[in-house]
C-alpha positions, -999 to 999 in steps of 0.1 A, spaced: 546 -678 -468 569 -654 -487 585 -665 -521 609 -647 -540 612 -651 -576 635 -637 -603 621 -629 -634 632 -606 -664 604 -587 -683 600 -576 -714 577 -556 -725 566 -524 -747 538 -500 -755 538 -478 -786 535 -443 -787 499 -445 -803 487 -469 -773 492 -442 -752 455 -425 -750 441 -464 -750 469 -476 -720 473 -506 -746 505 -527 -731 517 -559 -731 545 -581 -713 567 -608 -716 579 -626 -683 610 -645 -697 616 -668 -664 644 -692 -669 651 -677 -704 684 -658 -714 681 -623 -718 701 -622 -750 693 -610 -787 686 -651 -797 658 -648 -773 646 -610 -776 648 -607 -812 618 -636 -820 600 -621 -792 602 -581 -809 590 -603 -841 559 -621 -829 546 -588 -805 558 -554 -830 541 -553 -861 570 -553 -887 565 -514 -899 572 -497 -864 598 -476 -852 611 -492 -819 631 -472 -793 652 -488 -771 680 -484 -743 715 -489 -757 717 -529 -741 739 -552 -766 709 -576 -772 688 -548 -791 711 -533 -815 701 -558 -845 664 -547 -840 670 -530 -876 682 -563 -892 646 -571 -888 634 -543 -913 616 -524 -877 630 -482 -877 651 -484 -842 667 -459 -824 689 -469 -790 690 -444 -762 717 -441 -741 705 -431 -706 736 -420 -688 739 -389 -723 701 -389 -719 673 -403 -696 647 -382 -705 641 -372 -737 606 -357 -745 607 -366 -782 613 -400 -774 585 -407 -746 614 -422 -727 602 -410 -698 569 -420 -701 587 -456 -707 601 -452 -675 575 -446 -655 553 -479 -670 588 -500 -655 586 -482 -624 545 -490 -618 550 -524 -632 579 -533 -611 565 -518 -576 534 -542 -587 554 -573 -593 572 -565 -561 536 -566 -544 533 -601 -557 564 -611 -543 584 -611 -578 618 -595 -581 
């Protein structure tokens, strides 16, 4: 029995987690993927003095509104940028969605 299901994740690690692998995520089945649901969700996860970066997606760029430092980066001027660990971002969605995809979640 095969069953597909579609879920949105959120999720993070900080640039000091990185030695310690420390991440965590957010499945957000049946939720809307707007700033009403992310923004609580940044708040209860990020402690309130970090600097967040972010893609450029409409739902993140109030993050700052929230007193966190954010920066949005806009992948189509610049996917990887080394002072960013963007590409070490994009990597943990690769691994984590080719494992999700294992489980039969999409």
């Amino acid at each position: 029995l095969y069953i597909l299901i579609k879920m949105f994740m959120f999720g993070c690690f900080t640039g000091f987690e990185q030695i310690s692998k420390h991440r965590f995520v957010v499945p957000l089945t049946g939720q809307k993927r707007d700033k009403a649901t992310l923004l609580p969700l940044i708040q209860n996860y990020i402690k309130g003095d970090s600097v967040i970066f972010s893609g450029s997606w409409a739902a993140y760029k109030d993050i700052q509104t929230l007193g966190y430092g954010h920066y949005m980066i806009n992948h189509k001027e610049n996917f990887t940028d080394h002072h960013t660990c963007t590409h070490t971002l994009e990597h943990f969605w690769r691994d984590l969605k080719e494992w999700v995809k294992r489980l039969g979640i999409h």
